[in-house]
N, C-alpha and C positions, 0 to 999 in steps of 0.2 A: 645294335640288336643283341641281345643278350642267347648265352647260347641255350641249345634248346636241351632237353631230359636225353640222357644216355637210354639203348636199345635195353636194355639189361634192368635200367631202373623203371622205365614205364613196363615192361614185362612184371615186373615185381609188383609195382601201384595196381597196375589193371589184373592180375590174376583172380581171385575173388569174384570180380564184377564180371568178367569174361567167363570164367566158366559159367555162373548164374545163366548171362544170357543167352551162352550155346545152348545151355539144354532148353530154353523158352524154343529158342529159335528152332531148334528141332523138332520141339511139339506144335509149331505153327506148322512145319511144311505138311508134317505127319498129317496133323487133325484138316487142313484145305485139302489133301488127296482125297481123306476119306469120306468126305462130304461134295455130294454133288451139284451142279447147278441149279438144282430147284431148291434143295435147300440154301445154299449159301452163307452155311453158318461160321461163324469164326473160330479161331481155335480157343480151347480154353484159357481161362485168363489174360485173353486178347484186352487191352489199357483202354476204356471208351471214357471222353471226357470232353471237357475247353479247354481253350488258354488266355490268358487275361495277361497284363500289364501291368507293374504297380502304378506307374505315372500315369499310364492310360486311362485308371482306372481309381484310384486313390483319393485324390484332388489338393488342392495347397500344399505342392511342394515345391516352398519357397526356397530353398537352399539346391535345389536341380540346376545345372545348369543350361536346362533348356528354359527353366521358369524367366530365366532373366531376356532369352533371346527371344521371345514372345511379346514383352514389354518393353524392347526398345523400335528405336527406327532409323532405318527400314526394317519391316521383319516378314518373311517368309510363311509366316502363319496364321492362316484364315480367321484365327480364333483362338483368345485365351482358353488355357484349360479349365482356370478357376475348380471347383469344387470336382471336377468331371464325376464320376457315378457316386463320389461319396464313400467308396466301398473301404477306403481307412476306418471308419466307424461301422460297415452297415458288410462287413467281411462275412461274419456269420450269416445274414441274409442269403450271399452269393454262394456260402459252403453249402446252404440248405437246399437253394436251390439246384444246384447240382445232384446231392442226395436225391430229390424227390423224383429228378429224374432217372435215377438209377444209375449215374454216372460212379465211376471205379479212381478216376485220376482225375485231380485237379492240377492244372500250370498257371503257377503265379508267380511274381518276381518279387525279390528283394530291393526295395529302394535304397542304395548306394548311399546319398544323401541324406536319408533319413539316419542310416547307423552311423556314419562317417562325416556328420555335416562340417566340423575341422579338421584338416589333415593331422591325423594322428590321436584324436581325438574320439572316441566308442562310444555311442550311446546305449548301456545298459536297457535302459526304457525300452528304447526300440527293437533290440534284440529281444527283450522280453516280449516286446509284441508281435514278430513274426514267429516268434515260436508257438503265442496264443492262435496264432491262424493256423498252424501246421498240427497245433492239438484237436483244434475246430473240426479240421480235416478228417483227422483220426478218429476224433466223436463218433463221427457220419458214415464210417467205415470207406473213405475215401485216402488214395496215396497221394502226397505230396510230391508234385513234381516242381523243382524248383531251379528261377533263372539266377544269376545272381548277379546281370549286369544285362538289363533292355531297353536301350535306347537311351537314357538318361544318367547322367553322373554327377558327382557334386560340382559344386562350383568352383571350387576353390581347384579342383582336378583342371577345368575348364581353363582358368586365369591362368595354372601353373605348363600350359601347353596340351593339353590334352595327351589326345595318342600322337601329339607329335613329339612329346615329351618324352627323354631318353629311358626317365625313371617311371615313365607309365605304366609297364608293366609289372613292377616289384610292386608299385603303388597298389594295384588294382589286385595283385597274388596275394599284400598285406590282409585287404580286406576279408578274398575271401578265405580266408586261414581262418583268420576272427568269427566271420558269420558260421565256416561249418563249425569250428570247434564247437556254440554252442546252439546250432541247428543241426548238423547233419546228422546225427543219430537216428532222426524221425522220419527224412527222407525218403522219397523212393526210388526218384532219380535228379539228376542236378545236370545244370549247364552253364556253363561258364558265361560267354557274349551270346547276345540274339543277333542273328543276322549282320555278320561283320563285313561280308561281301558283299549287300546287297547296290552298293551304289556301283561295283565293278557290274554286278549283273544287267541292270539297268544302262549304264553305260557301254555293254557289247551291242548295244541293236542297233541295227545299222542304221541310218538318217535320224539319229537322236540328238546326235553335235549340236546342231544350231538351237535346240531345246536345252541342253545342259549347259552352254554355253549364255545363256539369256538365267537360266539358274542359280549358275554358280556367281556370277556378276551379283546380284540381290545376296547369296549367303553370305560370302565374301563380307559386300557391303553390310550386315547385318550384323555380321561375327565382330568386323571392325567396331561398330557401335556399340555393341556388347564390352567390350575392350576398353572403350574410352568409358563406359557409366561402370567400371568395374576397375579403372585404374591400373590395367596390367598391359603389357607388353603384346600379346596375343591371347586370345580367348578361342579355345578350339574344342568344338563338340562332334561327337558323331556325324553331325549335319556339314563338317565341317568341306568343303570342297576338294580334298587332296587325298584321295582313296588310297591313290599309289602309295604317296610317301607315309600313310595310315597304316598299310598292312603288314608290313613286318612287325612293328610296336604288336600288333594285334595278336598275331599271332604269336610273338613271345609273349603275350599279355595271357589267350587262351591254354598255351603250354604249361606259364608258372603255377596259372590257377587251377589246371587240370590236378599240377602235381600236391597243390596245398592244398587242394580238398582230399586227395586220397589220403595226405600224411594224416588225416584229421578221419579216416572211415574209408578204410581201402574198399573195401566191399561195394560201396554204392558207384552205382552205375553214371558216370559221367561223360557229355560229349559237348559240342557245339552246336547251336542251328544253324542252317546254311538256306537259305532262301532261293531254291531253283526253280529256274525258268525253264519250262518244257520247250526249249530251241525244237522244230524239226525242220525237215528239207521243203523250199515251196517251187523248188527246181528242181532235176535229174541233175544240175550239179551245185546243188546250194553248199556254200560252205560253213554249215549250222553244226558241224564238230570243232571248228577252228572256232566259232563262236562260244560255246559251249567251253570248253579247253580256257577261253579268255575271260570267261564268267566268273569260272568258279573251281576251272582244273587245279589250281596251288590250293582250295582251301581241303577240296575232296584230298589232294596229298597229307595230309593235318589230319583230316579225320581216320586218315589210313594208319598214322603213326600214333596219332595223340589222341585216343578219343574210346570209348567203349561201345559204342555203336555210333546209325549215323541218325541224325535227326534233320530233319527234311523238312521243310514249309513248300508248301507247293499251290500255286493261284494260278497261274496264266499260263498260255501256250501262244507262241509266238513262230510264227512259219517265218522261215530266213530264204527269200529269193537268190538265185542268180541268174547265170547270163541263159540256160538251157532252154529244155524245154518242162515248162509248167507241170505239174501233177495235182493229179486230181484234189480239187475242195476239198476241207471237211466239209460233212452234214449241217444243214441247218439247224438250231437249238429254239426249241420251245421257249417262249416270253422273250427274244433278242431278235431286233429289228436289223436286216440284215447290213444298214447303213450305220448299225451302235457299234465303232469300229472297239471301244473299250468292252464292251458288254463281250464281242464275238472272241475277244482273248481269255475270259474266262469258262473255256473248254473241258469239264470233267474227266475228260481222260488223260489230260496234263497228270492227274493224281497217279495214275500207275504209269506213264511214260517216263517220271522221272523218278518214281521209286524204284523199277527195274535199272534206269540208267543209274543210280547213285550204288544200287545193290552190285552192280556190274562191277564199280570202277573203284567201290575200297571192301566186299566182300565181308561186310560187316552188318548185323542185325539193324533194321532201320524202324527207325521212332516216326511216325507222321505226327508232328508236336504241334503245326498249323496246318488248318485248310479250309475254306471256306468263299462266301461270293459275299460281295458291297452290292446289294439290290435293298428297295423299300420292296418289291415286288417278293410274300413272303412263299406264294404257293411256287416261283421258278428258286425259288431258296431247298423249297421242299425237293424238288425234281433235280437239282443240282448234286444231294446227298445224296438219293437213292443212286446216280450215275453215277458220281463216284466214289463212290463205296463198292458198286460192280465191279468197278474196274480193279480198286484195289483188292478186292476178292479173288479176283483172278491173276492177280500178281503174286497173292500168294499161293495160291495153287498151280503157280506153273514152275514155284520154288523156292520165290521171295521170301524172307524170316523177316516178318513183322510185328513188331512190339505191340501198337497199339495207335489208335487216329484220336486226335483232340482236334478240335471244332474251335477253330475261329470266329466269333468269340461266343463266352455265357452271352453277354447281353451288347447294346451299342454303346458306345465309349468314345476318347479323344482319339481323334484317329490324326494324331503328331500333326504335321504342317496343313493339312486338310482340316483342322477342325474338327467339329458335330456335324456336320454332313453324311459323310460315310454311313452306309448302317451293315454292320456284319454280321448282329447279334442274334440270338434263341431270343431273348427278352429285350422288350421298348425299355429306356430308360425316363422318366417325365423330369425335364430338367431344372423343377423346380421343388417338386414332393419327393424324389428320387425314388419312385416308388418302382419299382420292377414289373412289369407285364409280360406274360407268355406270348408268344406269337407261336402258331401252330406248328413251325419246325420243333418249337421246344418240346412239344410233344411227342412229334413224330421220330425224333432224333433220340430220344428218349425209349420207343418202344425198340428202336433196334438194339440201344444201348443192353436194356433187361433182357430181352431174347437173344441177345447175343451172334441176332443173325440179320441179312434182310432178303 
């Protein structure tokens, strides 16, 4: 593990970007006091937007190293991504569509493999093309929020050990030095890795073992088969089954590039997503902070030290039994049968239970950068936002300093080892004219967007 930024130097990188967004963060608490519940307006300049995926969302990228774990066998994936929305050509579409709806921030990612497809190796082209999306943006009067590393990496990253590889994180700080120097200017905000904990998160709940365990057997197998039609020694992706011995690499991976983006534009505001699960008690003596703590307590340490605020995905709420006695139900939810044991984890008020718990535990202004529900059903889509967006309304008016919520997603997309199944999106996508359709949240997500309130 390579060591991490002296106290003295990330005090230095993040000065700029920290004061910026103390003063946000002060005119959020100010502006939720001064507004009362029936209005419910946001503070000014509050971030309203989506966030999108470039592999989710892009389509043929053949030099990904998930491209290749798709097309062998065994493989974990319901379904090639092939073209998925197209949106490498049909980008401006997707920028418009945001504009029209009044949206302030766009979140899209840098494909890895598109700029880096040989190690050491830049593609000028592509460089040039993510800057054409991030002018797109600016056209529209829309901020660029950008990932620089979600879900997928090159291949050749893949073959040479992934994050299990010593040199993983210099590798991946290389790049992003390369992508800010000649992106980050245009920026509004940047993030290093998407969701680098989530398979820790996923893996604290209790009776999941024998699920992960039937899991990780198939990746494993899968990752192997990747390995032998690629000629390497080990072939290790994100998906790859060893979280533990993942996250150190990771986290010097998010430190390096924390620091190579600021040497490249100290000023912009840069952090990590971190994917929390709303753990609460389903007992008077659940131990749902011990789980919580084993979720995701080392990455919330990271975002304490190495980050300029925090940025928060938040989807599910998960009640942690023990031996006591029981506490009361949540409430039943409109459109969820009370036997859709998946449907009854996606709870609206997970959205502020864990933006106060993350605000609690590193004290730093917090991004909702994801949030959103997988239903075809679009009017419990509708009633999912207005819930929570109350909630988080009221998180910040009881103190919370919030940036801004991006929506899960513009439209429906690859949703990684699930396929085209999922649908999470404002807009249908037709998976043969790629033509984009509004579905009535997009509308409605849209009016709070320009009123600025709901």
């Amino acid at each position: 593990m390579t060591s991490r930024l002296s106290t003295s130097r990330r005090a230095v990188l993040a000065g700029a970007a920290g004061t910026a967004l103390a003063a946000l963060a002060g005119k959020t608490r100010a502006a939720a006091r001064k507004t009362g519940p029936a209005t419910r307006r946001f503070p000014k300049g509050f971030r309203w937007g989506t966030a999108t995926a470039a592999y989710q969302i892009e389509g043929n990228d053949t030099d990904a190293d998930l491209w290749l774990l798709e097309n062998v066998e065994p493989t974990a994936f319901a379904q090639r991504s092939g073209d998925a929305c197209d949106s490498l050509h049909r980008y401006a579409v997707d920028v418009g569509l945001s504009a029209a709806n009044g949206f302030n921030t766009y979140r899209f990612s840098l494909e890895w493999a598109r700029i880096e497809p040989v190690r050491g190796a830049f593609s000028v082209a592509f460089l040039d093309y993510y800057r054409r999306v991030i002018d797109c943006c600016r056209q529209h009067g829309i901020d660029p929020a950008v990932t620089f590393l979600h879900g997928s990496a090159p291949r050749w990253f893949a073959e040479a050990g992934g994050w299990l590889n010593p040199q993983a994180p210099a590798l991946f700080a290389r790049f992003c030095s390369v992508a800010a120097k000649a992106l980050a200017a245009d920026m509004a905000f940047a993030f290093t890795i998407n969701e680098p904990e989530v398979q820790q998160g996923f893996e604290a709940l209790p009776g999941s073992g024998p699920y992960f365990r039937k899991h990780k057997a198939l990746e494993l197998a899968s990752h192997a088969a990747a390995a032998r039609a690629s000629g390497c020694e080990r072939y290790v992706t994100l998906n790859y089954p060893d979280i533990d011995a993942m996250t150190p690499q990771l986290i010097a991976g998010h430190e390096q590039a924390y620091a190579a983006i600021k040497a490249e534009r100290a000023s912009l505001p840069v952090s990590v997503t971190l994917n929390i699960i709303d753990f609460q008690p389903a007992t008077q003596d659940s131990p749902y902070k011990e789980i919580r703590k084993k979720a995701y307590g080392e990455w919330l340490d990271v975002v304490r030290r190495t980050a300029d605020f925090a940025a928060v995905q938040i989807y599910r709420q998960v009640r942690i039994p023990g031996s006591g006695k029981p506490l009361p139900a949540p409430p039943p939810m409109p459109y969820v049968k009370p036997d859709d044991m998946f449907a009854a984890m996606s709870r609206p008020e997970a959205l502020r239970n864990g933006v106060e718990y993350v605000y609690s535990a590193v004290k730093k202004p917090i991004f909702v950068t994801e949030n959103g529900l997988e239903t075809e059903n679009d009017a419990r889509r509708v009633w999912y936002i207005d819930a929570a967006l109350s909630g988080l309304h009221e998180a910040i008016a009881g103190g919370v300093p919030v940036l801004g919520y991006l929506h899960w997603s513009l439209m429906d997309n690859f949703e990684w080892e699930q396929g085209y199944g999922p649908k999470y999106g404002l807009y249908a996508v037709d998976r043969v004219t790629f033509k984009r359709s509004a579905k009535p949240s997009a509308a409605h997500f849209g009016r709070i967007a320009r009123r600025n309130e709901i």
